[in-house]
N, C-alpha and C positions, 0 to 999 in steps of 0.2 A: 531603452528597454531595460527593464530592472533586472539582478541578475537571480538567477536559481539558486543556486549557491553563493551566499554569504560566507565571508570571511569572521564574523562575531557573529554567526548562533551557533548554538550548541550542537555539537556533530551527531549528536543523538537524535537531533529535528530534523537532519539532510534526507533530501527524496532517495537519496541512495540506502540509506539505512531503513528508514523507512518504508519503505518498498521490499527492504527484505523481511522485516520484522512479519508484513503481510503476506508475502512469500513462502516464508515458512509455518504463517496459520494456514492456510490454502492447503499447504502439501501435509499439515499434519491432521487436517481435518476428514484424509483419505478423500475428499471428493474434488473433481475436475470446477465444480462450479459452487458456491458458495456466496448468500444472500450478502447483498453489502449491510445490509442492518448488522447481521452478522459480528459483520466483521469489524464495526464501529464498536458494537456492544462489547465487544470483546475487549477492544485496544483504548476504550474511552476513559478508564482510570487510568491510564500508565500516564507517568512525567510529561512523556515528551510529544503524546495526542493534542492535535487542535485543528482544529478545520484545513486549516495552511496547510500544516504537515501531511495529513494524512490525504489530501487532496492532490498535490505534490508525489506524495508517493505514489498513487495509484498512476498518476500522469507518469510517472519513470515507469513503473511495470510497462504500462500501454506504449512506452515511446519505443523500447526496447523491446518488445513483442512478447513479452512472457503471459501476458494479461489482455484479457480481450472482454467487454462490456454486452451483456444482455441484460436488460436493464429486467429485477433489478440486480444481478446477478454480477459476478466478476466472474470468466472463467479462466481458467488456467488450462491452455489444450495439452500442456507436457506437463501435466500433474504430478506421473512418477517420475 
């Protein structure tokens, strides 16, 4: 099984970081649920966006409970 975390990528690409970079668009966006187009559109210039990562990230929100999926929505139930 491959692993999540790599030792040589850039720590700016890890699902943990990741995940919060989307974490804190969600809570600054004032709302509990917000379209994932959204949220691609948003983060789709920055360095360290690509499918992986931001795939990955949302997979950490979800594995850790902060993020919950209605498609095509991400919600966040503890927004504030």
């Amino acid at each position: 099984m491959p692993n999540i975390f790599l030792k040589d990528e850039a720590l700016a690409k890890s699902p943990a970081i990741v995940g919060f970079e989307i974490a804190n668009f969600i809570k600054a966006s004032g709302k509990s649920r917000v379209s994932i187009f959204d949220v691609v559109n948003h983060f789709k210039r920055k360095p360290w966006f690509s499918s992986n990562s931001f795939f990955y990230g949302i997979t950490f929100l979800y594995a850790v409970g902060l993020i919950e999926f209605d498609e095509p929505y991400l919600v966040a139930p503890d927004a504030n």
